[in-house]
C-alpha positions, 0 to 999 in steps of 0.5 A, a space after each residue: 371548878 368541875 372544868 378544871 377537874 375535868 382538866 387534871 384527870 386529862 392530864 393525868 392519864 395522858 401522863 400515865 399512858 407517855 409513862 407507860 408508852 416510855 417504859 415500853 420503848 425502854 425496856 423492849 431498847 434494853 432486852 433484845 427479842 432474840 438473845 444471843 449466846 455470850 461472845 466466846 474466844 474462838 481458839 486459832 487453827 493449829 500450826 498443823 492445820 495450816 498446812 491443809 487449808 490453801 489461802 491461809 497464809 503464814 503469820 496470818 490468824 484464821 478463826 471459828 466464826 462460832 466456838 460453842 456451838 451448843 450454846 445456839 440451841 441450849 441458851 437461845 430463843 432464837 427462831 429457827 431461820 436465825 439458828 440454821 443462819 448462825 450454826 452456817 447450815 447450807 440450805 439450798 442444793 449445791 448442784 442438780 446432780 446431788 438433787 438428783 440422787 438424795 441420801 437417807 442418813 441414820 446418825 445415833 447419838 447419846 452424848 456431846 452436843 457440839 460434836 452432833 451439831 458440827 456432823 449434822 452441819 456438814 452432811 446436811 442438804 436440803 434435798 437428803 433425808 435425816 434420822 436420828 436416834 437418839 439414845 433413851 439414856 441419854 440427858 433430857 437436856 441433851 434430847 431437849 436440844 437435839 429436837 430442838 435443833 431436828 425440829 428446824 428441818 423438814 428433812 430431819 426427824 427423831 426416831 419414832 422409838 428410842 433405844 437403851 443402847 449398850 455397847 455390843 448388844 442387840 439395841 444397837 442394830 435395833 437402833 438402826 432397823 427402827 430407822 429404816 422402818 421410819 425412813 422406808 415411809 419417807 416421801 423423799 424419794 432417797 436412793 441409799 442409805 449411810 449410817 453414822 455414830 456422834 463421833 463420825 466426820 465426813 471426808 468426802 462431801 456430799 458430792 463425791 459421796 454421790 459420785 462414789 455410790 454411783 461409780 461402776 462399782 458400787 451404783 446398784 450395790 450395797 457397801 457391807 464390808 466384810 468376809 466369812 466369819 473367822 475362827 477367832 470370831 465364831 464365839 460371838 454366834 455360836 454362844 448365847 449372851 445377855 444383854 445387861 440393858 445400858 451397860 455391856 454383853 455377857 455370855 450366858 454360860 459355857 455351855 449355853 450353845 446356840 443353834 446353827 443360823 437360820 436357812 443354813 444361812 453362812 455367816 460373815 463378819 464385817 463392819 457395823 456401818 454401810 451405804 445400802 440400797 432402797 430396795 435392799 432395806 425393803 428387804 431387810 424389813 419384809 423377807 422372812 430370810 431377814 427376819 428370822 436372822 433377826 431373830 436368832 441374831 437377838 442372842 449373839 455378841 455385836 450383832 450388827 457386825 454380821 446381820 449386814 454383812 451375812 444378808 448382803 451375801 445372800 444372792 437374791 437380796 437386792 445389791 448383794 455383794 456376793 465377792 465384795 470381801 473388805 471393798 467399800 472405804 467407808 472409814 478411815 479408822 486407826 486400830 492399835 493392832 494395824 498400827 506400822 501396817 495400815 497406819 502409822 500409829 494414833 497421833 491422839 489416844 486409843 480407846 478400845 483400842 481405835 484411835 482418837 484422832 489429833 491434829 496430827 492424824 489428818 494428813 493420813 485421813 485426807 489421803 484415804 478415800 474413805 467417805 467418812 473418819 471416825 473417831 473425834 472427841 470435841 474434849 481431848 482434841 478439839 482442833 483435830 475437828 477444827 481442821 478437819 470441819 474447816 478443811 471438809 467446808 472449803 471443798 463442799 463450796 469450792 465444788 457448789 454450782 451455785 453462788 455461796 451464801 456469807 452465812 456458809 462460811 465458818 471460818 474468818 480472817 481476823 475480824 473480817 470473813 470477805 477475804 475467805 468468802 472472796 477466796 472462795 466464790 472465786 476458787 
């Protein structure tokens, strides 16, 4: 009798743990390890950007190969070496000659996640050097997210102080120097530096922006463009204004009148965005030239629109660019008040008066030799990125020196990508 309970208890735990081992297998075969984003509808290229993609024939369909981008990092667990896999991020140098010469990047960002995503893919290597700054206002989602991506990069990291930063006030340039100060530290041994905002684009790739820094030209020089501050400008520094934090600039009075800038410094004024040597930011951080523009800059209407440009007029500031006037294509922007002029008017909208580029606009874009574009909403013209992402990857791979990775890809033909990847790694 005791055998036979012997017997039972056996049977019954041997069927207790095959009930458990089977409930494993079960659930593990029905909830995946890493969870995907849904499959979404990828929109086809537009008519339009047909035209700038060589190999897309007529009646044939090219698609996106991921359409929401931002639903990677938000709504994944996915490891980091499947995420940069899946976002089609290039992780090796494409030749020894852009090894040879990295570039630091300051990218400060405060909203649309997809926009931040498809600009960090496309001026991404892996032997630069990446700071972002991402704006304190900003969603704790959206900073979630952007660290989450940031964080599958040894060469990429958060700003280790984060900006309020309000349109024409002092936190913008702040933005940047905090930056510089974290990128002066870096080991990566970068030779300029090149700031962007969210709704910038890369026209030129990374190898012909290091061609381009290298050129005659610009090879030992800073790119500010800019000239003496025009009459029409000077109430931006000869007034003192407040900075209502996160939200705009104002005057501080009519007869608030701020005194003459430091060491009879000539101020100039010129673009917010540059390409600046390594030695020249040293500078920026240690000369008491420097600093004390700063500090009389702290009161002024968009500083960053002359702190730049004045210092890199100073002689004996290294790279200045004494007669550099407008000189350096940095971007290719449409202003309403160049429009039959420099431009033939925005194909999208304007929004302060610079234009949202739409599909339309990119033919004029692809003309200038601008190292970058600007400006994109993923909202109101998406396909406008579209074709310019796709257009922007096809050259970066044509010019590799190495074999081309599937995963590089971003765009397929019908269901199939081996077309394109066979296109490409023959071109």
């Amino acid at each position: 009798m005791r055998q036979l309970e012997g017997t039972k208890c056996s049977f019954l735990v041997c069927l207790g743990m095959s009930i458990i081992i089977c409930s494993v297998i079960y659930m593990r075969t029905r909830i995946p390890t890493e969870p995907k984003p849904e499959p979404a509808s990828c929109r086809p290229f537009s008519a339009e950007c047909k035209a700038l993609l060589p190999g897309m024939e007529e009646g044939e369909e090219w698609y996106r190969r991921d359409c929401q981008v931002e639903s990677f990092i938000l709504n994944s667990r996915m490891q980091c070496s499947n995420l940069t896999r899946d976002l089609h991020f290039i992780t090796r140098p494409l030749s020894r000659e852009e090894e040879d010469y990295p570039l630091a990047f300051i990218v400060t960002v405060h909203k649309e996640l997809e926009l931040f995503v498809r600009l960090l893919r496309a001026i991404y290597m892996p032997h630069n050097v990446y700071c972002i700054h991402v704006d304190d206002k900003a969603s704790l989602e959206y900073q979630a997210a952007v660290l989450k991506l940031v964080s599958c990069f040894k060469n990429t990291f958060l700003s280790s102080r984060s900006e309020t930063v309000t349109y024409a006030g002092f936190s913008r340039l702040q933005a940047d120097l905090n930056c510089m100060k974290d990128l002066a530290k870096s080991e990566i041994g970068w030779r300029k530096v090149v700031n962007l905002c969210g709704q910038d684009f890369p026209v030129k790739s990374n190898l012909e922006l290091v061609r381009y820094m290298q050129s005659k030209e610009w090879r030992d020089r800073n790119m500010t463009p800019g000239v003496k501050q025009p009459v029409s400008m000077r109430h931006r520094t000869q007034f003192q204004h407040s900075e209502i934090k996160g939200s705009h600039v104002a005057r501080k009075g009519f007869r608030a009148k701020k005194g003459p800038p430091p060491h009879n410094l000539q101020v100039y004024f010129g673009t917010a965005y540059y390409a600046l040597t390594r030695d020249f930011v040293d500078f920026v951080l240690k000369s008491p030239i420097a600093q004390d523009l700063l500090e009389w800059s702290k009161d002024t209407f968009s500083p960053d629109e002359h702190y730049w440009v004045t210092l890199n007029h100073i002689k004996e500031a290294p790279g200045s660019h004494i007669e550099g006037g407008w000189s350096g294509e940095i971007r290719a922007l449409k202003w309403r008040d160049q429009e039959g002029r420099s431009h033939n008017g925005c194909k999208g909208h304007y929004v302060r008066d610079i234009c949202i580029y739409g599909v339309e606009d990119l033919p004029w874009i692809v003309k200038t030799n601008s190292m970058f574009a600007n400006k994109f909403e993923s909202n109101t013209f998406p396909e406008a990125l579209d074709c310019l992402e796709q257009w922007h990857r096809n050259k970066v791979l044509n010019q590799a020196t190495v074999p081309i990775e599937p995963s590089w890809l971003l765009a397929t033909q019908g269901n199939s990508s081996s077309s394109y990847f066979n296109s490409i790694a023959g071109a």
